[in-house]
N, C-alpha and C positions, 0 to 999 in steps of 0.2 A: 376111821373104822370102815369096813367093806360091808354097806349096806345099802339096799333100796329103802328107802320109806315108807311107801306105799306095804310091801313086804313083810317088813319089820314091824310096823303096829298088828298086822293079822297075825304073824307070827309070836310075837310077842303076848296078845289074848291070849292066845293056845297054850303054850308054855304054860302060861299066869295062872289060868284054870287047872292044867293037867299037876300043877306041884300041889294047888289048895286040894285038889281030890285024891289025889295018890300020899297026902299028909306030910310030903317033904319036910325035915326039919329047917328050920330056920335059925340053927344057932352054929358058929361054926366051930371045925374043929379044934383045937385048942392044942393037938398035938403038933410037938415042936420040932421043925424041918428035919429034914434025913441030916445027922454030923457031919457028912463029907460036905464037899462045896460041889455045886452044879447039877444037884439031885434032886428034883422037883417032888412036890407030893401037893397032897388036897389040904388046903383053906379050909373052905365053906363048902358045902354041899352042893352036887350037883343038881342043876334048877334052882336055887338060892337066891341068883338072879336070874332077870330077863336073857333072851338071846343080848338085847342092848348091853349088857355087861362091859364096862365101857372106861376112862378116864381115871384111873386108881391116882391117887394122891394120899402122901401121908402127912400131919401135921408135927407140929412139936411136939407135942406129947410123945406123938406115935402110934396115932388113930390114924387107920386107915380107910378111903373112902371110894365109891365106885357106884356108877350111877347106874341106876334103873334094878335097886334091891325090892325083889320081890313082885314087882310091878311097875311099866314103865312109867317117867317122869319124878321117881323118887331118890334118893339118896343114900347109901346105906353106908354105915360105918361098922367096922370090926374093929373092938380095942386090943391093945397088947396082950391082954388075955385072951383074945380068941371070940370072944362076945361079940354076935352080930347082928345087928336092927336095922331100921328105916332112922336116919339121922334127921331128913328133913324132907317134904313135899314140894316137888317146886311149882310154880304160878300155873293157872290153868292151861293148857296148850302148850307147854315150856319141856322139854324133853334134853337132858343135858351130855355132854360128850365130854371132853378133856376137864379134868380139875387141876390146879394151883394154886399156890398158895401167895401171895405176895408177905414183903417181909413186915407188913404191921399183922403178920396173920390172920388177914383174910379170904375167906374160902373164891377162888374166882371161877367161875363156869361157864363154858361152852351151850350156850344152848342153841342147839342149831335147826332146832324148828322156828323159833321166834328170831331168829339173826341177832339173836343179844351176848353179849357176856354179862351174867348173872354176879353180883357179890354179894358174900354171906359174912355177915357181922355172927362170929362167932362164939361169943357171947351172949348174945340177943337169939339167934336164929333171923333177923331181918332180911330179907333177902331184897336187894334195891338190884334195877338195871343199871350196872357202869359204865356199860355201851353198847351201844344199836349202830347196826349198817345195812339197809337195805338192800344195797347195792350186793350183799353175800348172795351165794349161794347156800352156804351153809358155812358158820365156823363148825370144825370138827375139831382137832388134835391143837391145842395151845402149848408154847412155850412162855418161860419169863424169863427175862437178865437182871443180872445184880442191878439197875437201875428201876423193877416194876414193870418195865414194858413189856409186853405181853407182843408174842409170834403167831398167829395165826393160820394153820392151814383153810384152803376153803377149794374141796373137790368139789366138782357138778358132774355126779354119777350118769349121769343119760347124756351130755355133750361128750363125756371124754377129756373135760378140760379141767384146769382150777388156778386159786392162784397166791398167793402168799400177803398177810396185812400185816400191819404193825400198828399195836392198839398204843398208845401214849399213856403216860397216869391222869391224862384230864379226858379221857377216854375216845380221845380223837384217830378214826383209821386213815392208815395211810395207804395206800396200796403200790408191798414192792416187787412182783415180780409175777408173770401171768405163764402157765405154763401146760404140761398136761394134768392127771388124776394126784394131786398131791396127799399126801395123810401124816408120818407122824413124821413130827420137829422139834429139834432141841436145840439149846445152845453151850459151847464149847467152856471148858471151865475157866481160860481164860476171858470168855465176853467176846472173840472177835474171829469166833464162827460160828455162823447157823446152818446147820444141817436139816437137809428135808430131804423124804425119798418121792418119788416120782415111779412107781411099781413098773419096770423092777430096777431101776437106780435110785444112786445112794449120791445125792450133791451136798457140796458145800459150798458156801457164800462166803468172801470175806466182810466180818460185821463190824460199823464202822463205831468211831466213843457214841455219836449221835442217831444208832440205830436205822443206819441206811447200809445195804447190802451191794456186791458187787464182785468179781471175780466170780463170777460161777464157775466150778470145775467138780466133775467126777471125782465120787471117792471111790464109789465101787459098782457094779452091778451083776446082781442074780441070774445065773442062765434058768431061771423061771420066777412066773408071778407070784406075788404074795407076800408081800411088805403092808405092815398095819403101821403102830405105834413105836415109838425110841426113845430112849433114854440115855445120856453120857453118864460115864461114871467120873471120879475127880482125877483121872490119868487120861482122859480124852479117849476112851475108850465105848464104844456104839451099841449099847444090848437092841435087836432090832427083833421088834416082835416076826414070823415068818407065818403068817396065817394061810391057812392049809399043807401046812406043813407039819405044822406039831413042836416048834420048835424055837427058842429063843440066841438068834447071832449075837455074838459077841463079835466085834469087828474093830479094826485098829485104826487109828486119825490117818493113818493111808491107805486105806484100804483089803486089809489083810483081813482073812477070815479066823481069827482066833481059835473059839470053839461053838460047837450047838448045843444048845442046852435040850433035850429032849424032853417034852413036855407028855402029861397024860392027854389032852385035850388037841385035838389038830387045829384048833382057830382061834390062836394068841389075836388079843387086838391092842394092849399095849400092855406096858411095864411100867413098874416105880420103884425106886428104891425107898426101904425103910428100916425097921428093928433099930434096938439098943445104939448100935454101931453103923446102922445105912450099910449092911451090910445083906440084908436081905431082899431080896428081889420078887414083889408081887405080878402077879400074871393075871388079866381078866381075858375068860374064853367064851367067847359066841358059840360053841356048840356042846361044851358043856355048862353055859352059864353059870361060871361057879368063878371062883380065885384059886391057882396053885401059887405054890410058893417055893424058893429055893437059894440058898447061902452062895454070896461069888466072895470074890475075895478081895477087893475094894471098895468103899462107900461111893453112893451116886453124887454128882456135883450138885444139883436140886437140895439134897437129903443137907449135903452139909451147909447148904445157904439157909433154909429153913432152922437148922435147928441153934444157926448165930443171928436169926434176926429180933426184932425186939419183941 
């Protein structure tokens, strides 16, 4: 996500106040996408969430999730109906960024004030530290492979730098690759590419059976800035969030600009795929703090590992 911190919690209060006085609703909308495919419309309400509006994940069911509803450091879920609350609070000082799901269905979070990944016994609501790295900047945007293992971006906004981890299932980091301002990453549907942008390049790593990376090479890059969050869908295809733009890439395993999804909001900061069929594609915007939503026409690789796990 394209944020300062310092920034972000002032602006964040402001927001927070101006929806409780101006009586924003808090439930979202319920009506169901434009028929065509690639046609964005409103979620949830504008101001619903924080400017943080951040990390959308959906579960098996097909609850969708996105941090900092209503107030930063919290959690909020929209269900298949459209219904939308605070799911969960997290730990005091803990503010969270990417969500996933590993395949015993556990909720796993980015928190990238405390440098932790957060996991949430979903069942329980427990929420236990799975791992800590000091040595972070900040996790931001996480990926996971058919194995659990967890991708990590970690940009440091004020050096200009960042650098790519690799959390393990016994939650040990590894660090693979150091680079500039990195943000969103996913991996390939067969497991043996990870993708990260680097604003305004789009790379890929070849990703090895034991999750070590190498071959870097260009897939593509932006003649402007503004790459957030990404998601593959199960044809190896790239939805790239394009924040300040307004607009969701679709982009090809070579590089090819498919199409732009034109969004109502100019400042996507990621995507996920979900609905019935992982055929819908959620949008969280930092400047309308809210969720759109809009129908593509194949299911995300994430969507389909999630809804065969146990």
């Amino acid at each position: 996500m394209l944020k300062n911190n310092s920034f972000l919690f002032i602006r964040t209060q402001k927001l927070s106040v101006l929806s409780v006085c101006l009586g924003f609703s808090m439930t979202a909308n319920a009506q169901a996408p434009a028929a065509g495919l690639f046609t964005s419309s409103v979620l949830t309400p504008i101001h619903s969430f924080t400017i943080g509006c951040e990390g959308p994940g959906v579960d098996k069911k097909g609850n969708l999730y996105a941090v900092n509803y209503a107030r930063e450091g919290t959690v909020g879920i929209v269900t298949p109906k459209g219904k939308a609350g605070i799911f969960l609070e997290l730990p005091e000082g803990s503010v969270g960024n990417g969500i996933r799901f590993d395949s015993h269905g556990n909720m796993l979070i980015a928190d990238y004030k405390m440098h932790n990944i957060l996991k949430v016994d979903m069942s329980t609501k427990k929420i236990s530290v799975f791992a800590h790295e000091g040595r972070m900047s900040q996790p931001n945007d996480i990926a996971i492979d058919d194995k659990d293992r967890l991708y990590a971006s970690d940009p440091n906004w004020k050096a200009g730098t960042g650098r790519i981890w690799r959390i393990d299932t016994d939650g040990k980091f590894t660090l693979l690759d150091s680079m500039g301002i990195v943000n969103g990453i996913d991996v390939s549907p067969d497991n043996k590419t990870l993708y990260v942008n680097e604003n305004p390049k789009l790379w890929a790593y070849d990703l090895s059976p034991d999750g070590g990376i190498s071959n870097k090479h260009l897939v593509m890059q932006f003649p402007d800035p503004g790459m957030d969050g990404l998601r593959v869908d199960v044809d190896g295809n790239i939805y790239q969030a394009r924040y300040g733009k307004g607009v969701v890439a679709k982009i090809s395993p070579d590089g090819k600009i498919l199409q732009e999804i034109v969004l109502i909001g100019k400042k996507p900061t990621n995507v996920a795929f979900g609905g019935k069929d992982g055929r819908t594609m959620y949008v969280t915007l930092q400047d309308q703090g809210n969720i759109e939503t809009f129908r593509v026409d194949k299911p995300g690789r994430e969507w389909l590992r999630t809804k065969n796990s146990k």
